[in-house]
C-alpha positions as CSV (number, residue, x, y, z in Angstrom):
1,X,-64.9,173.7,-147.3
2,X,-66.1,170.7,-145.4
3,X,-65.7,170.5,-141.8
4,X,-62.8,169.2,-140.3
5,X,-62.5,165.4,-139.2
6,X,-61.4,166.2,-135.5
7,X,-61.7,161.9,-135.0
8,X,-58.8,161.9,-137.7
9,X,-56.9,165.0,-136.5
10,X,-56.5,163.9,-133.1
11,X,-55.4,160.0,-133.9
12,X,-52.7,162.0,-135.9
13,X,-51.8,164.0,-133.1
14,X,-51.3,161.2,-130.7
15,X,-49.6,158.9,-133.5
16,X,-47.1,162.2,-133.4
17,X,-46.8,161.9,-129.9
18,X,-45.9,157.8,-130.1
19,X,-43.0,158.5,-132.4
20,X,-41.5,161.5,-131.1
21,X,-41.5,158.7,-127.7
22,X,-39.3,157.1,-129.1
23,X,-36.6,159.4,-130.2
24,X,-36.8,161.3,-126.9
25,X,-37.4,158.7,-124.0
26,X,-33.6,157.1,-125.3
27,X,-32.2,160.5,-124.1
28,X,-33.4,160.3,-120.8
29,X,-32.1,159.8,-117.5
30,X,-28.4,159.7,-119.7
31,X,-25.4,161.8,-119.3
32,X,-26.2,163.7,-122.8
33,X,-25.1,167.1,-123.6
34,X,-26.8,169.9,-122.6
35,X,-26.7,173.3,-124.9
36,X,-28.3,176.5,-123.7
37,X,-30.3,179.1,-125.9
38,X,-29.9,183.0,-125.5
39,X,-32.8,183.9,-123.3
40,X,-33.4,186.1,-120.2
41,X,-33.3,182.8,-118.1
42,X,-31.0,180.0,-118.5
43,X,-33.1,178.1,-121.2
44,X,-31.5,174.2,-122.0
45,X,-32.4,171.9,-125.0
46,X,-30.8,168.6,-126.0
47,X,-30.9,166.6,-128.9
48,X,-33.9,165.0,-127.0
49,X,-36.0,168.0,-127.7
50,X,-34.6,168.3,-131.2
51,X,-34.8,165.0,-132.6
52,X,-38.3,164.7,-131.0
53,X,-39.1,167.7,-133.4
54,X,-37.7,166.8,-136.3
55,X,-39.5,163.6,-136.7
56,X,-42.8,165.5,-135.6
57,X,-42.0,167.8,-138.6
58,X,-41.0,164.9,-141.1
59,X,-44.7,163.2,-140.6
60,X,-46.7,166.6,-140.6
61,X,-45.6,167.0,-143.9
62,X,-45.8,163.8,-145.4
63,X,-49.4,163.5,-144.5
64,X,-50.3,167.7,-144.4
65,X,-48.3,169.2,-146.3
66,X,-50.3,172.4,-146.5
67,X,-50.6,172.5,-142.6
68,X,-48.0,175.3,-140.6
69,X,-45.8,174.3,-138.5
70,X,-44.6,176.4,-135.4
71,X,-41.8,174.7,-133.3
72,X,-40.0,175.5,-130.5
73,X,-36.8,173.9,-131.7
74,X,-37.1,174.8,-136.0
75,X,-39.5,177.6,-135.9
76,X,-42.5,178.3,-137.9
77,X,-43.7,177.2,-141.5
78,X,-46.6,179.6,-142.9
79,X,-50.0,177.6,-143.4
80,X,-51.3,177.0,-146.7
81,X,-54.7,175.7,-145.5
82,X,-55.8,177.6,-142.1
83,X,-54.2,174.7,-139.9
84,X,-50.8,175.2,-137.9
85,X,-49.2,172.4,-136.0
86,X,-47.7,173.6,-132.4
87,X,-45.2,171.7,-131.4
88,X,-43.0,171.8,-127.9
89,X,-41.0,168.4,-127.7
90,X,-40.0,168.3,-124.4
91,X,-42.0,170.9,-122.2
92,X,-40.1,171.0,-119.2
93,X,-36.5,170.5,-120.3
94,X,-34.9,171.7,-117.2
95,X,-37.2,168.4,-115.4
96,X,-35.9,165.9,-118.2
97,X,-32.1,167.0,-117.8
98,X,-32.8,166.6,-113.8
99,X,-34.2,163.0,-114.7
100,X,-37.9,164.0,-113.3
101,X,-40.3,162.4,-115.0
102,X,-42.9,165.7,-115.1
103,X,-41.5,167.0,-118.6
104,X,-43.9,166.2,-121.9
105,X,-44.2,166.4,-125.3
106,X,-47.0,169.3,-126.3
107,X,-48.4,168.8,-129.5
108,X,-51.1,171.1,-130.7
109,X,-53.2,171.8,-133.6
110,X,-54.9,175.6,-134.5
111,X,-57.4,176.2,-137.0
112,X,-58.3,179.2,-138.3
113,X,-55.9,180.2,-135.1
114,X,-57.6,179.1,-132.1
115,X,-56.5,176.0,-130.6
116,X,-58.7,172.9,-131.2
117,X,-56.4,169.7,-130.8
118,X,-54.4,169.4,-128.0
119,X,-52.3,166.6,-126.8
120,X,-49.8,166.3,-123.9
121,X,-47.9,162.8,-123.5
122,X,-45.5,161.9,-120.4
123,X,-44.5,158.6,-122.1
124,X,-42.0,157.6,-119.4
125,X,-45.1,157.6,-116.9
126,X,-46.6,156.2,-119.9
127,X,-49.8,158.9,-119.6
128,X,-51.2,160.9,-121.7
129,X,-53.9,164.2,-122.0
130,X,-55.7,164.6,-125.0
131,X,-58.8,167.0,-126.0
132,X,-60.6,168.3,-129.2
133,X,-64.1,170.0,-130.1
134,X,-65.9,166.7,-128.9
135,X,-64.3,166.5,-125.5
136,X,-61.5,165.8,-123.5
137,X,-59.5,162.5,-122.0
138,X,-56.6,160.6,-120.5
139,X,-55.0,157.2,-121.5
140,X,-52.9,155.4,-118.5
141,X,-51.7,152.1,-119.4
142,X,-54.4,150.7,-121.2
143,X,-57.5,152.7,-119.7
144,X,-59.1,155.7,-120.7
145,X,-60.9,158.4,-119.1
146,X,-63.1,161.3,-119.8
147,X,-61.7,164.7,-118.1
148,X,-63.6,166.9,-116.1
149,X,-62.9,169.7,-113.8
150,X,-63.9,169.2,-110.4
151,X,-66.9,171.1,-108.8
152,X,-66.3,174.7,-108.0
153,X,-64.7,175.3,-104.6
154,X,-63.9,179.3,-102.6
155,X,-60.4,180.6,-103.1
156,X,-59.1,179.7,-100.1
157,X,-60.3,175.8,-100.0
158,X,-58.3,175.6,-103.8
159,X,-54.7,174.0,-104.3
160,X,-52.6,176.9,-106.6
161,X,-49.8,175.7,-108.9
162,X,-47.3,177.2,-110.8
163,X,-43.7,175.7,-112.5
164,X,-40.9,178.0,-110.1
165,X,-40.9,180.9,-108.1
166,X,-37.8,182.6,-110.1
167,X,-40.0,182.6,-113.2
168,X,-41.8,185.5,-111.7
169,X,-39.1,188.0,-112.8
170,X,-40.4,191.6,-111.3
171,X,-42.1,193.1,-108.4
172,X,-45.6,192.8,-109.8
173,X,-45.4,189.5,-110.9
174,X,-44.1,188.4,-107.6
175,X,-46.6,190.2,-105.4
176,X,-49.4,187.9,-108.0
177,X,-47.8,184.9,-106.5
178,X,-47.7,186.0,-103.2
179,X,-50.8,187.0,-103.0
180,X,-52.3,183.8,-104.4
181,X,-50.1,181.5,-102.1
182,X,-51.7,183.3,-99.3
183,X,-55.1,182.6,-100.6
184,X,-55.4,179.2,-101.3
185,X,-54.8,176.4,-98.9
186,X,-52.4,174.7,-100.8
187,X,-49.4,175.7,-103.4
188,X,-47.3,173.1,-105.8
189,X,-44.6,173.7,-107.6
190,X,-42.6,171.9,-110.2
191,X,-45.3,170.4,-112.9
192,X,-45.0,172.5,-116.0
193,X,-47.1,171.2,-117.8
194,X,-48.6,168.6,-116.3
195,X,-50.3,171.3,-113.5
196,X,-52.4,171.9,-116.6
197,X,-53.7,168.3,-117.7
198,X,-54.1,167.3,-114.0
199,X,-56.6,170.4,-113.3
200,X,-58.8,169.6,-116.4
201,X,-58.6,166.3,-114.6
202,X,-59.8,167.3,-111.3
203,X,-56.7,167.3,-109.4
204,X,-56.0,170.9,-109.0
205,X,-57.4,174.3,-108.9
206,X,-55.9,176.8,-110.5
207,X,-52.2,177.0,-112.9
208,X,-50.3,179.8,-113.4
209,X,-47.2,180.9,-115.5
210,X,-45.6,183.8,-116.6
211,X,-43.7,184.3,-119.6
212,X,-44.9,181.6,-121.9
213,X,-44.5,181.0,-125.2
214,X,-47.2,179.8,-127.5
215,X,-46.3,176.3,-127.9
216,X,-46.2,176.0,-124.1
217,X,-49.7,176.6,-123.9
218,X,-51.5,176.5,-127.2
219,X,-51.6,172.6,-127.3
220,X,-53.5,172.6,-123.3
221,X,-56.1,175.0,-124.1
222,X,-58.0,172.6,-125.8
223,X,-57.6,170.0,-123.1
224,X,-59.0,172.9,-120.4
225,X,-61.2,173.7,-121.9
226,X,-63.2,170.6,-123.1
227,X,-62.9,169.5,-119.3
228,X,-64.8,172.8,-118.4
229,X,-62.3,174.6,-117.0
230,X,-60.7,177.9,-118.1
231,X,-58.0,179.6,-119.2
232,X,-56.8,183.2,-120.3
233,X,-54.0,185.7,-120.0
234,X,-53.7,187.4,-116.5
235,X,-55.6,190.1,-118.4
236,X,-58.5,188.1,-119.5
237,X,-56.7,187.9,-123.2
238,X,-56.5,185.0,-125.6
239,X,-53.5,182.7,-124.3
240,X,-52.9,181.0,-127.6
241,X,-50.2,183.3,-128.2
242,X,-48.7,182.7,-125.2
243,X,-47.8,185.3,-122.3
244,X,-48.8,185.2,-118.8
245,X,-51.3,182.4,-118.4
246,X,-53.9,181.6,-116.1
247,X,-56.2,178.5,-116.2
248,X,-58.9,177.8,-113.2
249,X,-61.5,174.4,-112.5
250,X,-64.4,176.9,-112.8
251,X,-65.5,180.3,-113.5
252,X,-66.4,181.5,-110.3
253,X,-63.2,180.7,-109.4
254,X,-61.4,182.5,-112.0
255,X,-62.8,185.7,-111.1
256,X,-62.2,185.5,-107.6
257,X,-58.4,184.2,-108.3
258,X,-58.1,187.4,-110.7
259,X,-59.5,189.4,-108.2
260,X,-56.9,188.3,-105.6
261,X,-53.9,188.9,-108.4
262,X,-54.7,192.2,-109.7
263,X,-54.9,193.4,-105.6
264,X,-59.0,194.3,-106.0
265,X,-59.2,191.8,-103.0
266,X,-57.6,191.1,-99.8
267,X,-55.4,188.1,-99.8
């Protein structure tokens, strides 16, 4: 089997992320309906998110049609080739229904199940986060960057970011946030999954989540990492799969943001 053109793969990605623009941003900032799915929180989609999907999934398999497909909106179609599409239309749907521009359209591509494309586009800002095997970037309205963390700073210099308080649904999980806000200089909340693209841009420190779901986080991981930061479950697993999900600007501070969580280190 010949390597896989990641140059090819990627230009698909974001030409999935131009048109699934365009069937989302005409749901935005409207009075549209607003359904909510059976979940332990109060979990909306619209038809944003769905028709976003659908024509994600019409052009996946028109072009792959031996790729997998795992949505949050239609499910999963089996791969017939060792490539899965990961698809989250509109990341943030609570944001988009309050007419915050911080929502995005995830889009990510696994081979072989690790997570090698990744692209995240806000297309109402009109930005977007892209990374593969070769590196990672942003586009802004007609400029381009390359992405890189930003130099390694102590714990308590760092700005900590996670998407809302109430996500953290236990005692243990609450005491992890706690403990981190009183750590670090500075804590932001509200980003989903922008938090994410603007640390492997050198905005931020660390991100955290609990309770995510594979297409929440699958499609960043490559964008992370190519920046050089990193990113894990809280228990130093694989967070392709989702879960509770950390991602820090360096190593060094990784381990001493664990450290803090798991309570082997004063706050």
């Amino acid at each position: 089997m010949s390597a896989p053109n990641w140059t090819e793969l990627t230009q698909f990605a974001l030409d999935l992320a131009e048109a699934s623009a365009r069937e989302i941003l005409p749901h935005f900032r409207q009075n549209i309906p607003v359904d909510v799915k059976a979940s332990v929180v109060w979990d909306p989609v619209t038809e944003g998110d769905r028709a976003g999907e659908r024509i994600m999934r019409k052009m996946i398999e028109a072009r792959y049609p031996d790729h997998g497909i795992h949505g949050e909106e239609y499910g999963q179609k089996p791969s017939r080739s060792g490539f899965t599409w990961v698809l989250d239309p509109v990341d943030g749907t609570r944001a988009f229904i309050s007419g915050m521009p911080t929502w995005a359209t995830l889009i990510g591509l696994n081979f072989e199940g690790k997570p090698t494309v990744g692209v995240m586009n806000q297309p109402f800002v009109g930005e977007t986060f892209y990374g593969n095997p070769e590196g990672a970037w942003s586009r802004h309205r007609g400029s381009e960057r390359k992405l890189s963390t930003r130099p390694a700073r102590p714990l308590a210099q760092a700005t900590f970011t996670t998407t809302a308080p109430e996500l953290y649904r236990n005692d243990a999980e609450k005491g992890i946030l706690r403990r981190l806000s009183q750590a670090t200089r500075l804590t932001r909340y509200g980003g989903d999954a922008y938090f994410f693209c603007v640390l492997a841009a050198g905005q931020i420190d660390l991100a955290l989540d609990a309770h995510m779901e594979p297409y929440d986080i699958a499609p960043l991981i490559p964008i992370i990492e190519a920046a050089g930061g990193v990113v894990t479950t809280w228990e130093r697993g694989d967070a392709a799969g989702g879960g509770d999900v950390i991602a820090a600007s360096s190593p060094a501070l990784y381990e001493e943001a664990l450290a803090v969580m798991h309570g082997s280190r004063d706050a």
